[in-house]
C-alpha atoms as an extended CHARMM CRD file, in Angstrom:
* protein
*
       185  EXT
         1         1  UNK       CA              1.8590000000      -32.2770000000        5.0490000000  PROA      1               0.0000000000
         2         2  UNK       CA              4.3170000000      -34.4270000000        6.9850000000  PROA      2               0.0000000000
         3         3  UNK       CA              4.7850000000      -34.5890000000       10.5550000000  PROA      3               0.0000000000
         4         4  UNK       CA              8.1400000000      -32.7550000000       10.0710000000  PROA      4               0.0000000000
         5         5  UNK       CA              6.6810000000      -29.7830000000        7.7980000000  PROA      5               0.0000000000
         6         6  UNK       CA              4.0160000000      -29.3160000000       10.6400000000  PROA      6               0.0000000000
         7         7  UNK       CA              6.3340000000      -29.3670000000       13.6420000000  PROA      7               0.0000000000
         8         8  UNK       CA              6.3070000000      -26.8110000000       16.2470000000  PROA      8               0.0000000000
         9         9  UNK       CA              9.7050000000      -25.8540000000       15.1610000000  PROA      9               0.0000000000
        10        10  UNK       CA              8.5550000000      -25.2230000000       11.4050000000  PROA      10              0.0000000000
        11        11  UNK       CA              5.7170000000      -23.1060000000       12.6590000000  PROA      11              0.0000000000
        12        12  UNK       CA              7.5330000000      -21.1290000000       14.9760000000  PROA      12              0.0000000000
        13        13  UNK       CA              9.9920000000      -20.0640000000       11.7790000000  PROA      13              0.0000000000
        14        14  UNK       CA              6.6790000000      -19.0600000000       10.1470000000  PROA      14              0.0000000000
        15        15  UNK       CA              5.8640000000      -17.1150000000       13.1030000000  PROA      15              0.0000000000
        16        16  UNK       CA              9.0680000000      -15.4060000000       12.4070000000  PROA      16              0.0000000000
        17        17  UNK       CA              8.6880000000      -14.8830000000        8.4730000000  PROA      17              0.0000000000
        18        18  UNK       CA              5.5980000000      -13.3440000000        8.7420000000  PROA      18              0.0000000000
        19        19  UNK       CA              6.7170000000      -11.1170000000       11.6290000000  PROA      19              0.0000000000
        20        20  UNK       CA              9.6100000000      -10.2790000000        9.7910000000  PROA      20              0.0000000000
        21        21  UNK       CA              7.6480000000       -9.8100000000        6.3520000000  PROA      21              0.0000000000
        22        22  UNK       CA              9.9350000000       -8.6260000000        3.7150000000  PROA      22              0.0000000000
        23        23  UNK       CA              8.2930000000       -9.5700000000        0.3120000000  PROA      23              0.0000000000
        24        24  UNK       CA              8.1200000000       -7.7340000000       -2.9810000000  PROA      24              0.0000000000
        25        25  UNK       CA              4.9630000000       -8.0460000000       -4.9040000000  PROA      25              0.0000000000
        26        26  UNK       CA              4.4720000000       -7.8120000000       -8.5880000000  PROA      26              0.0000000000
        27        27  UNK       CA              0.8470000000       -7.1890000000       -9.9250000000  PROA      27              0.0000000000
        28        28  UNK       CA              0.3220000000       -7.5640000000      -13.5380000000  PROA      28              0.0000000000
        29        29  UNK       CA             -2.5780000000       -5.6990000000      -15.2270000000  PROA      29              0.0000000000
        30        30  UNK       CA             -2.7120000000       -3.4640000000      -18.6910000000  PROA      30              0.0000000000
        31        31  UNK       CA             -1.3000000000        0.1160000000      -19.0690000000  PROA      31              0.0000000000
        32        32  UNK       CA              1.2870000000        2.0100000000      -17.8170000000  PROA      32              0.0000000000
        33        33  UNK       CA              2.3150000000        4.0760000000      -14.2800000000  PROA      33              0.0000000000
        34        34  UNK       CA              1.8320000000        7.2230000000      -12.9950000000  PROA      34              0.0000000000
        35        35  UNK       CA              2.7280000000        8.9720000000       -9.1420000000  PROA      35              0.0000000000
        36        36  UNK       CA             -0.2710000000        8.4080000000       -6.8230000000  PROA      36              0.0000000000
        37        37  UNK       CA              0.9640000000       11.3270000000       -4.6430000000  PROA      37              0.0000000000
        38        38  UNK       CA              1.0010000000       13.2450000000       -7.7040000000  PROA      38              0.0000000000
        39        39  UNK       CA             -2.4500000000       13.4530000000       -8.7460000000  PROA      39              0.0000000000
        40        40  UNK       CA             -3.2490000000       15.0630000000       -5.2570000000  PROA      40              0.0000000000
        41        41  UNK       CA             -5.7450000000       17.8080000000       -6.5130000000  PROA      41              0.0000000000
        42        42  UNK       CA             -4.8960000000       21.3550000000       -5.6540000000  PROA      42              0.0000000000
        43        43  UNK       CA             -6.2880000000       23.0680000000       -2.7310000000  PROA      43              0.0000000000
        44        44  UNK       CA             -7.5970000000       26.1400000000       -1.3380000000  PROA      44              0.0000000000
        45        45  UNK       CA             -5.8100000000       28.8510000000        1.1120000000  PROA      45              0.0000000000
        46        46  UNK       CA             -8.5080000000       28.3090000000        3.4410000000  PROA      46              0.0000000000
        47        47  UNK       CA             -7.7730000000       24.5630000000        3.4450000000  PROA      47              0.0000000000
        48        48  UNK       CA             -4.2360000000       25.6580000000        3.9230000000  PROA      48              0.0000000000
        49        49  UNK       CA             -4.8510000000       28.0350000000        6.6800000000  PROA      49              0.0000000000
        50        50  UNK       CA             -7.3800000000       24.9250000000        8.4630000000  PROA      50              0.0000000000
        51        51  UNK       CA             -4.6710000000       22.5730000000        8.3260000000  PROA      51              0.0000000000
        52        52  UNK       CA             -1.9920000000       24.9480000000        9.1540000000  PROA      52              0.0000000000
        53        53  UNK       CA             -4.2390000000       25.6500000000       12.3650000000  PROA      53              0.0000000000
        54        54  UNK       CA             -4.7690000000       21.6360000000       13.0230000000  PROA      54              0.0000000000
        55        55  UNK       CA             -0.6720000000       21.3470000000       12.8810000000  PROA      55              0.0000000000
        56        56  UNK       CA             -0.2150000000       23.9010000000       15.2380000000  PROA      56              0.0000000000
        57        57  UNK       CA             -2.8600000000       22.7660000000       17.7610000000  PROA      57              0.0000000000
        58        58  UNK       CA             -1.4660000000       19.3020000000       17.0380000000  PROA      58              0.0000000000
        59        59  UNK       CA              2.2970000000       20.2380000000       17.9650000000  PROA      59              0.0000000000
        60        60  UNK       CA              0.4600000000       21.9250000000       20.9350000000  PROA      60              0.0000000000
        61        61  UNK       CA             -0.5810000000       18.2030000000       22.2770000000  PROA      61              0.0000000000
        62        62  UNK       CA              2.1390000000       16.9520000000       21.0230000000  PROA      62              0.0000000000
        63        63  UNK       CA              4.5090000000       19.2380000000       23.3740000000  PROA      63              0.0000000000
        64        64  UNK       CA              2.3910000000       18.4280000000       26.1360000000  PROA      64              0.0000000000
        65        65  UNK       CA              2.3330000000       14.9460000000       26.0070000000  PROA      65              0.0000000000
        66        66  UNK       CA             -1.4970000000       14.5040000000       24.6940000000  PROA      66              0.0000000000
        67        67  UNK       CA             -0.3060000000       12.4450000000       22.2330000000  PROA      67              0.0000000000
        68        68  UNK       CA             -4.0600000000       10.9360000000       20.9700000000  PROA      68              0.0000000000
        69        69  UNK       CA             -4.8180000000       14.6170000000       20.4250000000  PROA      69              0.0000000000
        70        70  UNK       CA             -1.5610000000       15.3550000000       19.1340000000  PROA      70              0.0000000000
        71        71  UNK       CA             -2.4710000000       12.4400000000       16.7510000000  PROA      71              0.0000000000
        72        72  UNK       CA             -6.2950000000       13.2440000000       15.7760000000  PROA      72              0.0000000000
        73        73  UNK       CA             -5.3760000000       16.8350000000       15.2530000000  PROA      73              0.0000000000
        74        74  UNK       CA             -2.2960000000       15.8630000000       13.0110000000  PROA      74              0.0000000000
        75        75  UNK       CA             -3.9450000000       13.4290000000       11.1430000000  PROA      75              0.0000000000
        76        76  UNK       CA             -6.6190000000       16.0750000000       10.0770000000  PROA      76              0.0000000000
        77        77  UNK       CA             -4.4870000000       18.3380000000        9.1630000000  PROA      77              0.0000000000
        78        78  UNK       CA             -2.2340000000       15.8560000000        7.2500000000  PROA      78              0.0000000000
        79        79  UNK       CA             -5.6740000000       14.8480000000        5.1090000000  PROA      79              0.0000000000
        80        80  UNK       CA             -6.1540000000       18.1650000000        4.4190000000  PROA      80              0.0000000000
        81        81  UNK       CA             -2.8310000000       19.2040000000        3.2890000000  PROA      81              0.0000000000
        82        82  UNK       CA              0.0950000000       16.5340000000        3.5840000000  PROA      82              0.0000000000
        83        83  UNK       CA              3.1630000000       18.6600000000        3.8880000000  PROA      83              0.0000000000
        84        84  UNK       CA              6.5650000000       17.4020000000        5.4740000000  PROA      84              0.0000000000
        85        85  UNK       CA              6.5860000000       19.5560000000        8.6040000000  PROA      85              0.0000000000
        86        86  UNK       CA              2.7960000000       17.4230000000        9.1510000000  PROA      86              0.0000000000
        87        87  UNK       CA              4.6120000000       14.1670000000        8.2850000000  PROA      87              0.0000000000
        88        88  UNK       CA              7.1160000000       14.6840000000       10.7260000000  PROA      88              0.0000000000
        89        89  UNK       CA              4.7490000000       15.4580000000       13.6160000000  PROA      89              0.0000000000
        90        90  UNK       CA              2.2360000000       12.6680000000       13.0040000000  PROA      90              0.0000000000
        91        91  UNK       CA              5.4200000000       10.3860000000       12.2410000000  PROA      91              0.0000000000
        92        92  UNK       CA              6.9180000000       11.5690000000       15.6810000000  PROA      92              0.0000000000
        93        93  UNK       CA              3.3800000000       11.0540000000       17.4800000000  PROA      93              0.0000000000
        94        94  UNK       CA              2.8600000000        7.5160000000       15.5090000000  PROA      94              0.0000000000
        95        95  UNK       CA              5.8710000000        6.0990000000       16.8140000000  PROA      95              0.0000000000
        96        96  UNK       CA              5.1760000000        7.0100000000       20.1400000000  PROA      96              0.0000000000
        97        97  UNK       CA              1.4280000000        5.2750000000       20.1970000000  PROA      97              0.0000000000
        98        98  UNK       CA              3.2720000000        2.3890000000       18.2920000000  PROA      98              0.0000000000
        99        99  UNK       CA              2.0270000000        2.6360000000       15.3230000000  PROA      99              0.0000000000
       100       100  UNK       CA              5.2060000000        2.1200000000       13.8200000000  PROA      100             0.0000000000
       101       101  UNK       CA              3.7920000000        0.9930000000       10.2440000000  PROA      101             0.0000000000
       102       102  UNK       CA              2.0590000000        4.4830000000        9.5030000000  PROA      102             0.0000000000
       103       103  UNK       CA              5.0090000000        6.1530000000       11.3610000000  PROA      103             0.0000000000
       104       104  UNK       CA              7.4630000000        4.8310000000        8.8850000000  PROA      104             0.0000000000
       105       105  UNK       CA              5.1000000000        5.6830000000        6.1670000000  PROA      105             0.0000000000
       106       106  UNK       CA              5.1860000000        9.7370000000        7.3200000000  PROA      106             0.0000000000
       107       107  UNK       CA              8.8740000000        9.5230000000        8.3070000000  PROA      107             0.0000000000
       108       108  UNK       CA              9.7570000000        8.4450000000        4.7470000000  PROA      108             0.0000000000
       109       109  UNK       CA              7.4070000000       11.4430000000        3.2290000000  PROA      109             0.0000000000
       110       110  UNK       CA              8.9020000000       13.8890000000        6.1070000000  PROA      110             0.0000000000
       111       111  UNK       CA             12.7740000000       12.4500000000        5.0860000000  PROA      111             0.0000000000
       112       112  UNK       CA             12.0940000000       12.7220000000        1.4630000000  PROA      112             0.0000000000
       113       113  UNK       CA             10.5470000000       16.4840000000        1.2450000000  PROA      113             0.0000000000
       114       114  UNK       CA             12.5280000000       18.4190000000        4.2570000000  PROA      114             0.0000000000
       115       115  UNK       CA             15.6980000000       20.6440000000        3.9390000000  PROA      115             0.0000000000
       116       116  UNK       CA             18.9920000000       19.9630000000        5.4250000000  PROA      116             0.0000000000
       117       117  UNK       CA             20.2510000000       23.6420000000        5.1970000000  PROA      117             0.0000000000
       118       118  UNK       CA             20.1660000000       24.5980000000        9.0580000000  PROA      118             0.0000000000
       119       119  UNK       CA             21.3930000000       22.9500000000       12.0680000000  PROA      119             0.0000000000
       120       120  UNK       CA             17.8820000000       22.2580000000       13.3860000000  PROA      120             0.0000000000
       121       121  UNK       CA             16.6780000000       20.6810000000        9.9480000000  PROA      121             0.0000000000
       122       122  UNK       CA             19.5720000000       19.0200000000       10.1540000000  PROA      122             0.0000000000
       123       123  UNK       CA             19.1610000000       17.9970000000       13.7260000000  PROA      123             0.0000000000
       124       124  UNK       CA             15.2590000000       16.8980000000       12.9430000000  PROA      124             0.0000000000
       125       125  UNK       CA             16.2330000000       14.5520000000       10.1080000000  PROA      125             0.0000000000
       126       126  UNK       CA             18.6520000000       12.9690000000       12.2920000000  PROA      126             0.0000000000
       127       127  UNK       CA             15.6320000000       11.9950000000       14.8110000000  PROA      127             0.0000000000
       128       128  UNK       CA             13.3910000000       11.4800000000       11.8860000000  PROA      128             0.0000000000
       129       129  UNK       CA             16.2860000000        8.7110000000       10.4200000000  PROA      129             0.0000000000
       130       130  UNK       CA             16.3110000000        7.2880000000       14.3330000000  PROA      130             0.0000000000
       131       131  UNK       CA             12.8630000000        6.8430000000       14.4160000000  PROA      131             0.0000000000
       132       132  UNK       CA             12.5700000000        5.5380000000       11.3810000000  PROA      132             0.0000000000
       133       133  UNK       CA             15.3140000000        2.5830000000       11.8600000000  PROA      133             0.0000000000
       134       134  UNK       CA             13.6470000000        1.9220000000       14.8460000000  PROA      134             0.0000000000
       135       135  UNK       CA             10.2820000000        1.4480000000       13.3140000000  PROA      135             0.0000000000
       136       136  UNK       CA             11.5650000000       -0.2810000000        9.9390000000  PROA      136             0.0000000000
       137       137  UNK       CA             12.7120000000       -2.5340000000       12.6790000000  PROA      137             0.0000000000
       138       138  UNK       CA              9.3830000000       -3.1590000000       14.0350000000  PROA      138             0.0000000000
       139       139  UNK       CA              7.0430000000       -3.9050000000       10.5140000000  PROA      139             0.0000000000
       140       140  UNK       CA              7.6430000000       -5.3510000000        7.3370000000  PROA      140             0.0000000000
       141       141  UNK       CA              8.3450000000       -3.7390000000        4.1540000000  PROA      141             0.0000000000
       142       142  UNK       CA              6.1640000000       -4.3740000000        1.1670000000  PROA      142             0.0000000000
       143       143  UNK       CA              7.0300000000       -3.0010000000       -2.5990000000  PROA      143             0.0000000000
       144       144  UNK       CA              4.3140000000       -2.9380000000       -4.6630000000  PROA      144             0.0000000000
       145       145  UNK       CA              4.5960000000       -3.0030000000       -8.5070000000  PROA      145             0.0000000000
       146       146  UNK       CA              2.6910000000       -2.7190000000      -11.0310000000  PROA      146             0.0000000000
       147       147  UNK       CA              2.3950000000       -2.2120000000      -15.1410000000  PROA      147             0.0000000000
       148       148  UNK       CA             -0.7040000000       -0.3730000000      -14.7180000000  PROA      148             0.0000000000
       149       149  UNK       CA             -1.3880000000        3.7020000000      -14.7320000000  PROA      149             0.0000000000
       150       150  UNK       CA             -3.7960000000        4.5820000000      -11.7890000000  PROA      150             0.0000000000
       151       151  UNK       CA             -4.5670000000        1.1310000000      -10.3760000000  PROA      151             0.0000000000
       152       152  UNK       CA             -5.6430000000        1.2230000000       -6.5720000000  PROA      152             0.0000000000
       153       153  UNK       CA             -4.0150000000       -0.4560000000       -4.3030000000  PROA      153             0.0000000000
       154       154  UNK       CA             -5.5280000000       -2.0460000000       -1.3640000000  PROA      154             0.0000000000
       155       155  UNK       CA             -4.2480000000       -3.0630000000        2.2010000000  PROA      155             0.0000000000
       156       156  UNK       CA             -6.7570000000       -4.8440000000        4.1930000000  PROA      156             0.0000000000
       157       157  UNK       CA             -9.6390000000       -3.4540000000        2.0450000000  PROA      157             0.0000000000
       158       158  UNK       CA             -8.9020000000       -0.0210000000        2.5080000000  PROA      158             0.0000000000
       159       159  UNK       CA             -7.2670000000        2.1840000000       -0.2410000000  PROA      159             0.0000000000
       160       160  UNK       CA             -3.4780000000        3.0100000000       -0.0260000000  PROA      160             0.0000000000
       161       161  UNK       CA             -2.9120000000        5.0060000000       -2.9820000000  PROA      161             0.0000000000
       162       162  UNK       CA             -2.6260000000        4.3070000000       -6.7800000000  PROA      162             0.0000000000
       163       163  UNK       CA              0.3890000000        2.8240000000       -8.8550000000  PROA      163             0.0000000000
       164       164  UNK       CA              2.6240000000        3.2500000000       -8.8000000000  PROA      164             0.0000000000
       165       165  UNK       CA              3.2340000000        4.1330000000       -5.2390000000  PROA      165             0.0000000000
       166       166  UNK       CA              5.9590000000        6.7400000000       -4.3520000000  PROA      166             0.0000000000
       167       167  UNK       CA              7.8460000000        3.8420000000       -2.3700000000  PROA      167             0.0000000000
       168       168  UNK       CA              7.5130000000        0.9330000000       -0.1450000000  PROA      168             0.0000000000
       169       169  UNK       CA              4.5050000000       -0.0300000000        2.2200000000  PROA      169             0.0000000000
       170       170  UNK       CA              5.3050000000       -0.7020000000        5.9350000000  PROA      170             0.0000000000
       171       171  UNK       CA              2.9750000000       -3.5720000000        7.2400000000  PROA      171             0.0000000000
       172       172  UNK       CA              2.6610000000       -4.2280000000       11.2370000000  PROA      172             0.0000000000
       173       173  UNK       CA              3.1770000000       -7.9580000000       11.4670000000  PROA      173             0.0000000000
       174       174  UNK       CA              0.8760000000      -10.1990000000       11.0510000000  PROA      174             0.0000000000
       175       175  UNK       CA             -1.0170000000      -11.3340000000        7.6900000000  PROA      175             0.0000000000
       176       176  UNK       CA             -2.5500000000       -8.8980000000        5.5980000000  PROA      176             0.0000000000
       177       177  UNK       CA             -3.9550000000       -9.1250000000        2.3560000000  PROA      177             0.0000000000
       178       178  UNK       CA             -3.0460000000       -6.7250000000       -0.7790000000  PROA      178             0.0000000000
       179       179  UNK       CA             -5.2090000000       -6.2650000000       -3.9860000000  PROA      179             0.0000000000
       180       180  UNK       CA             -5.3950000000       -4.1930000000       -7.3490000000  PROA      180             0.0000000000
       181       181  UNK       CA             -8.3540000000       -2.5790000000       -8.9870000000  PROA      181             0.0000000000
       182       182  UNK       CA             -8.6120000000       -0.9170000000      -12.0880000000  PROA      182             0.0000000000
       183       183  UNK       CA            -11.5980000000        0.1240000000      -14.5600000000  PROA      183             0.0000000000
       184       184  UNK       CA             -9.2870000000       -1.1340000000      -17.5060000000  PROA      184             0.0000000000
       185       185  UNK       CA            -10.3370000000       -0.0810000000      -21.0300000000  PROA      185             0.0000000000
């Protein structure tokens, strides 16, 4: 490396690309693609009814400005049944702790799966699209693809979902590091 490519200036533009991460990564494996939200197994009334309660007492915090209750009790619930209404409410909460990556992430899955019919809904996608610029602003936007049915995909060692994902991953700035596995044939 010359003393030009390491310059202060070069590494501040770095500083800016990966803050600014925008990259589209293409994973090449065996097989073909399914939905990774998809293959959610079915679940229970009672595990309806327990997350149904863990929404409520999450919009509960939420309202009264307990927002890492709001968020514990949302997140629960959201693991137990991810519904839009939940995605909303943890999206809402997320961007207010600044967590804007996973934020984005429910926002998206709130946008893509509520009505429009009412004034309200109509009003609460409006915020939702808001908050949602705002925190696309804020993270980088990852697209991961892949030619392989049910591969995980990893962010930072922990499990994201399997290909192909419903749509893009938002990644807080910084470096992180994306991987594939799949027990191929």
């Amino acid at each position: 490396m010359t003393m030009a490519e390491s310059s202060p200036e070069r590494m501040v533009r770095s500083k800016r690309w990966s803050t600014a991460l925008a990259a589209v990564l293409t994973f090449a494996a065996v097989d073909g693609v399914t939905a990774a939200h998809a293959q959610a197994a079915p679940i229970s009334e009672a595990k309806r009814q327990q997350a149904r309660e863990l929404h409520k007492k999450g919009i509960g915090h939420l309202k009264a400005g307990e927002d890492a209750e709001a968020y514990a009790a949302l997140t629960a619930a959201w693991e137990i049944y991810p519904n839009h209404q939940t995605a909303g409410a943890l999206g809402t909460v997320e961007h207010t702790l600044g967590k804007y990556a996973d934020a984005a992430t429910h926002l998206v899955a709130f946008l893509a799966e509520a009505p429009a019919n009412t004034d309200p809904e109509k009003a609460q996608r409006a915020e939702a699209e808001r908050l949602l610029a705002e925190c696309k602003s804020r993270v980088g936007t990852v697209t991961v693809r892949a030619n392989v049915v049910g591969a995980q995909v990893m962010l930072d060692g922990e499990v994201i979902g399997k290909t192909p994902l419903a749509g893009p991953v938002f990644v807080a700035p910084g470096e992180h590091v994306f991987a594939l596995r799949h027990d191929g044939e």
